[in-house]
C-alpha positions as CSV (number, residue, x, y, z in Angstrom):
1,X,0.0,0.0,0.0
2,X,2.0,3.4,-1.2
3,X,0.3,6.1,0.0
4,X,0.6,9.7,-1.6
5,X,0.0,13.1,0.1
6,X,-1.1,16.7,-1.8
7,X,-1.9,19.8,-0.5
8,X,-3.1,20.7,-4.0
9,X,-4.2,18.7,-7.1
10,X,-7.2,19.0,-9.9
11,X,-8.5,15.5,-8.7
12,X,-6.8,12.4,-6.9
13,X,-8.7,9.9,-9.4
14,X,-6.7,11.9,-12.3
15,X,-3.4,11.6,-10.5
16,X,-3.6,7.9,-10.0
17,X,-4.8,7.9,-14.0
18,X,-1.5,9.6,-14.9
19,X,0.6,7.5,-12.8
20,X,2.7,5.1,-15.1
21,X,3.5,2.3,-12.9
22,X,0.5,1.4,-11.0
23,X,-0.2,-1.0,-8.3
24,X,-3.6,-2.4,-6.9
25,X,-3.9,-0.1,-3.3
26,X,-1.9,3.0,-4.5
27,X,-3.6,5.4,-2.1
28,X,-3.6,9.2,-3.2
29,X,-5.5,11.9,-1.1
30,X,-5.4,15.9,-0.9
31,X,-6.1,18.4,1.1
32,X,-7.8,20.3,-2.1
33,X,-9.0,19.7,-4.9
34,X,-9.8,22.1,-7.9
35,X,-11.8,19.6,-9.9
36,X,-13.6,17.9,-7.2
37,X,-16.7,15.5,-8.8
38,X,-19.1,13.5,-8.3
39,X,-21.0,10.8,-10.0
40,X,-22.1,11.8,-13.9
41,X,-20.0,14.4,-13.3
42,X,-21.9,16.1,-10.2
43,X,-19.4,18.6,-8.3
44,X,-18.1,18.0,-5.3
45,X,-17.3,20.6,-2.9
46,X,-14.0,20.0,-1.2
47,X,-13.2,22.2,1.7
48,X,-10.0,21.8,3.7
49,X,-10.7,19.2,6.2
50,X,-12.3,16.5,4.4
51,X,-11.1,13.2,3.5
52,X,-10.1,13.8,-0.5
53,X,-8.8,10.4,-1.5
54,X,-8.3,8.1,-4.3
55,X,-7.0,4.4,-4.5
56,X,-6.3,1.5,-7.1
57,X,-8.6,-2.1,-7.0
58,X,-7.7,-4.4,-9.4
59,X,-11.1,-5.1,-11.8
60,X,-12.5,-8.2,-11.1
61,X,-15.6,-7.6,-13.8
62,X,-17.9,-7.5,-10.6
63,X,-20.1,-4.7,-11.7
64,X,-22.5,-3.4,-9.5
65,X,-21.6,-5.3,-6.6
66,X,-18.2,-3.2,-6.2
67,X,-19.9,0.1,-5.9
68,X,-21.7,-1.5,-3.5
69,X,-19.0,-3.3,-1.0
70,X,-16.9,0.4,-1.5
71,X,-20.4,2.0,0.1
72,X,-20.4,-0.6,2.7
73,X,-17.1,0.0,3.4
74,X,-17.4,3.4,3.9
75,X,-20.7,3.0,5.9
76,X,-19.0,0.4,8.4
77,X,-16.1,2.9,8.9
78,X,-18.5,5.8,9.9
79,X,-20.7,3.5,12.2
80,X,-17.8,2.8,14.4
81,X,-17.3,6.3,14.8
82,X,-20.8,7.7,14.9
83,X,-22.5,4.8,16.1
84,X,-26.0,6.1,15.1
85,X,-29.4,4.7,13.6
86,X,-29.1,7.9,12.2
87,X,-26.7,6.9,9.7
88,X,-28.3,5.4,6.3
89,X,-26.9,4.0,3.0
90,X,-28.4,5.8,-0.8
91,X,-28.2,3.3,-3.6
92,X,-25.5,3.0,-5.5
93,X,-23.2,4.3,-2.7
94,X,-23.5,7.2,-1.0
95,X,-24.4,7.2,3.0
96,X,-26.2,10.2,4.5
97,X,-26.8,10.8,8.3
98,X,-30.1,12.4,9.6
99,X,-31.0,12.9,5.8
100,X,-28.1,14.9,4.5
101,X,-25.1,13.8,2.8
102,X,-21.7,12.8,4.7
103,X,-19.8,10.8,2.0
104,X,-19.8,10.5,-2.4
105,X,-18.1,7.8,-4.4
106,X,-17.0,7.3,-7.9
107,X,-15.8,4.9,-9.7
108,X,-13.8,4.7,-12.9
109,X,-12.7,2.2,-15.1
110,X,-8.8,2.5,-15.9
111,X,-6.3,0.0,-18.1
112,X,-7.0,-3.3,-15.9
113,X,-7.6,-1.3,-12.6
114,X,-11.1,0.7,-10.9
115,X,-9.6,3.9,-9.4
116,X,-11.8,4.4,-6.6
117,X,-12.3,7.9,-5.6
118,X,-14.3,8.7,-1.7
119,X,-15.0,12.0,-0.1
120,X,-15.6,11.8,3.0
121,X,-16.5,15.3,4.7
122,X,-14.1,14.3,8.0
123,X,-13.3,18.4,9.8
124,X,-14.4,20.5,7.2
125,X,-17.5,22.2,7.8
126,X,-18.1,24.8,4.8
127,X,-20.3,23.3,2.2
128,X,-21.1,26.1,0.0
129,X,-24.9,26.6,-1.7
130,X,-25.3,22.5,-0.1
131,X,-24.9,23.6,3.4
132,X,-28.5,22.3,4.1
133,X,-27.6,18.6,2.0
134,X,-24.2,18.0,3.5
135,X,-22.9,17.4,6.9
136,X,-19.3,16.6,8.6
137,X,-18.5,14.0,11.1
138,X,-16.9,17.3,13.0
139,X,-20.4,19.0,12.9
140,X,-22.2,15.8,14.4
141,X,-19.7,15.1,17.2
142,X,-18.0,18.6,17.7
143,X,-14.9,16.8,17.4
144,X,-11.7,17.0,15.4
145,X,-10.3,13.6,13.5
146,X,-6.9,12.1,12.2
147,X,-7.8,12.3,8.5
148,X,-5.1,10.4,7.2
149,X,-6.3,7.5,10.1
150,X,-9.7,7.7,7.9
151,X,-8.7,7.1,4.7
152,X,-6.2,4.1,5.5
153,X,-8.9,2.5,7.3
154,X,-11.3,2.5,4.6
155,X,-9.1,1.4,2.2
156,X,-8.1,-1.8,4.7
157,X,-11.9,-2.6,5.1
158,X,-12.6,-2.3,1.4
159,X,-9.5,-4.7,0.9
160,X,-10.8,-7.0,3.4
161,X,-14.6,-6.8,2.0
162,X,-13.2,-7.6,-2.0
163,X,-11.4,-10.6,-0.4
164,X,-14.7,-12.2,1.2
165,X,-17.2,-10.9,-1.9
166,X,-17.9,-14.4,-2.6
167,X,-18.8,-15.3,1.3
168,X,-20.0,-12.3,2.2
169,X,-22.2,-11.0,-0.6
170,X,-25.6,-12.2,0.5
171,X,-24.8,-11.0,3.9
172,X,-23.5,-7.7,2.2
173,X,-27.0,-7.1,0.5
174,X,-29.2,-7.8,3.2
175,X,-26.9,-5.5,5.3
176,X,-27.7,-2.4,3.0
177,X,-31.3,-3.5,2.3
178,X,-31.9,-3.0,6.2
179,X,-30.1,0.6,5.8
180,X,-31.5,1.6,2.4
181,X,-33.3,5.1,2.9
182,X,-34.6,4.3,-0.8
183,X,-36.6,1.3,-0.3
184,X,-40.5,1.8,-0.3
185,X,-39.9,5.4,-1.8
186,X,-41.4,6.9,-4.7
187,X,-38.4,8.5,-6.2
188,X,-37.5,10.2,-9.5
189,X,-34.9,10.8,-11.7
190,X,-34.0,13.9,-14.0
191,X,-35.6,12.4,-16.7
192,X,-38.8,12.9,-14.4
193,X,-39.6,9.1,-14.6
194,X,-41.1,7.9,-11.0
195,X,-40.3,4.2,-9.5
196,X,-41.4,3.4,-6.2
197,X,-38.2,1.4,-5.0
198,X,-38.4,-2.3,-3.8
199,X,-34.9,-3.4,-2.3
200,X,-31.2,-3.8,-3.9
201,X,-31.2,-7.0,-6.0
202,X,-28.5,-9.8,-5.4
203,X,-26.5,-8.1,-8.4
204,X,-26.6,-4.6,-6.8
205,X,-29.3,-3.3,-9.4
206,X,-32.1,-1.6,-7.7
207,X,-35.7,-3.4,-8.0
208,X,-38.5,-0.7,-8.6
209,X,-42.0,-0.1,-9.8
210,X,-42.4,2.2,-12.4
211,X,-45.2,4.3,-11.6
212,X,-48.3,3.3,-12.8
213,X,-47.2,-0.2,-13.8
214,X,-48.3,-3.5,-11.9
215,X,-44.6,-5.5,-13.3
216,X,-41.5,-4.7,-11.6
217,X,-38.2,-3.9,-13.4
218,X,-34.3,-3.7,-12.7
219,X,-32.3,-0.7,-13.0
220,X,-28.8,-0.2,-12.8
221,X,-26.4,3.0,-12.0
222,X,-25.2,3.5,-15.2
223,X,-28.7,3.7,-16.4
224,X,-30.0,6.9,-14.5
225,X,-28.4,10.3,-14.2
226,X,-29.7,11.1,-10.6
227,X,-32.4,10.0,-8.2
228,X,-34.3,12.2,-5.6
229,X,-37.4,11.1,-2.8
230,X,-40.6,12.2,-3.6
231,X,-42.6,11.4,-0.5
């Protein structure tokens, strides 16, 4: 596990696409980013004090599912600190506490490796026009926390998670099915289509109800551009 630190940089998942010689764990994170984004390009808003960090997985073809196990990751790392029933997991992987947003990932495909990219909003508290859609760990507990600390352990518990996918998985599923602040929802997405959600399917699709319809269907995250409650 390398591990590289940057005051400054346009994103950490571009740096570890630049690097020439990479290897599966090659941790980058920053204390800024100019080019801070999201999934389908959504910005990100990185103030000093988050948890700005990219890292390599080797691609294993498991689609879905390794969004998924990242968000579990993530959520398990934040439960031990927050312990709270407050805390909730978004389909594919975001996790929100109280309703508002705590941490983003995004995934991208890169020669035979996923460059995982995680913000994690850790100290900072300065969210800009999302100030009422984002919170910090700081802002919840009043206290201050080793960043660095953060990121390494997320990265050991999404090693440790992709080793045991294959014993895990159904485990894994009904784990985030029990914390899915999506299921029984009417939602919609920007193309203004409503689905009532069902559950997360074994593959990590989500199982809804289009609105209107009796038959259920499968979607998957490359398929919508963004999902919001409606009720």
């Amino acid at each position: 596990m390398r591990i590289e630190h940057l005051e400054l940089t346009d994103s950490t998942n571009e740096v570890l696409k630049r690097k020439r010689h990479k290897q599966e764990y090659d941790i980058v994170y920053a204390d800024n980013q100019t080019a801070s984004k999201g999934r389908r390009g959504n910005k990100w808003i990185s103030d000093k004090g988050a948890a700005l960090f990219s890292f390599l997985v080797k691609d294993n073809d498991y689609g879905e599912k390794t969004s998924l196990l990242v968000g579990y990751a993530v959520y398990k790392i934040l439960d031990g600190i927050l312990e709270s029933d407050k805390l909730t997991f978004k389909w594919p992987n975001d996790i929100h506490y109280n309703g508002r947003k705590i941490s983003g990932i995004l995934i991208e495909k890169c020669e035979d490796f996923l460059i995982v990219g995680i913000g994690i909003n850790v100290n900072n508290t300065d969210f800009g026009v999302y100030g009422e859609t984002a919170l910090s760990l700081k802002l919840i507990t009043g206290k201050e926390y080793d960043v660095k600390n953060i990121i390494v352990k997320t990265v050991e518990e999404t090693k440790q998670r992709l080793e045991k996918i294959a014993e895990e998985w159904e485990a894994v599923i009904d784990f985030l099915n029990e914390k899915h602040s999506l299921n029984n929802k009417l939602v919609e997405n920007n193309q203004k289509e409503q689905y009532e959600v069902i559950k997360i399917n074994y593959d990590g699709s989500l199982k809804v109800k289009k609105d209107g319809e009796k038959n259920y269907t499968d979607i998957y995250s490359d398929e919508i551009k963004g999902i919001k409650i409606k009720n």
